[in-house]
C-alpha positions, -999 to +999 in steps of 0.1 A: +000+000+000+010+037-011+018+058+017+001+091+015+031+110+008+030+091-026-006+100-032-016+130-058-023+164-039-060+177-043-069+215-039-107+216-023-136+238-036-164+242-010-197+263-016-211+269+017-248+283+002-268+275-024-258+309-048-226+312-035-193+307-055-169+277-041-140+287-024-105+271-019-107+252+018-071+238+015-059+206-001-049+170+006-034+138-007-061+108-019-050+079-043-082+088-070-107+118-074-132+098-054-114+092-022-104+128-027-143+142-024-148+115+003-118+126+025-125+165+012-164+158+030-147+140+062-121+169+062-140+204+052-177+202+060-179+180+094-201+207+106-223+206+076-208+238+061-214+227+028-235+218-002-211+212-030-176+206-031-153+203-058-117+183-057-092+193-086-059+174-088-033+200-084-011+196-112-038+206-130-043+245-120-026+269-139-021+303-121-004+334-135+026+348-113+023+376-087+055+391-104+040+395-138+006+409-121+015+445-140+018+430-174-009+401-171-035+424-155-027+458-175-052+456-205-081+452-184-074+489-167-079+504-202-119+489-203-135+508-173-171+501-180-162+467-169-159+475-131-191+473-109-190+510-101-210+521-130-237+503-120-264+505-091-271+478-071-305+476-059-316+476-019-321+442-009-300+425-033-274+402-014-244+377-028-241+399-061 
C-alpha cells in the first residue's frame, strides 16, 4: 500500500450556500478523485458547512505569477465600464 506522501495532492472547492461561489478550503493527498471528495467531505464540511464541493488534482491548475501581475493584468485597466461601479445595485439585493 501507497503511503500518502506518494498519493496525488488535491486543492478543495467548498460552496457553503446555495448561490454562493466555491471557495478554496485547503488541499490534501487521496489515491483517486473519489477518495479525494470523500476525504474532502470528512475533512471540510464535518459541521455541515457545505453543499457542494469540488476536488481538482493540483497539477492541473494553472495560475499566473504575482510578479507579472502589472503586465498580465494591465489591458483590463484600459476597459473601465467593466468595473461594478458604474452600476447601481438595488436595496435588498445580497451575494451579487
Amino acid at each position: 500500500m501507497s503511503s500518502s506522501t506518494e498519493w496525488p495532492l488535491w486543492e478543495v472547492f467548498v460552496r457553503s450556500r446555495r448561490g454562493l461561489s466555491h471557495t478554496h478550503a485547503g488541499s490534501l493527498h487521496a489515491p483517486d478523485a473519489e477518495m479525494a471528495l470523500r476525504n474532502a467531505r470528512d475533512l471540510y464540511t464535518r459541521r455541515s458547512e457545505g453543499v457542494s464541493i469540488w476536488v481538482v488534482p493540483s497539477a492541473q491548475v494553472t495560475a499566473s505569477s504575482p510578479d507579472e501581475k502589472d503586465s498580465f493584468f494591465e489591458p483590463a485597466a484600459d476597459k473601465p465600464y467593466r468595473h461594478p461601479t458604474f452600476y447601481d445595485i438595488p436595496e435588498g439585493v445580497k451575494h451579487l
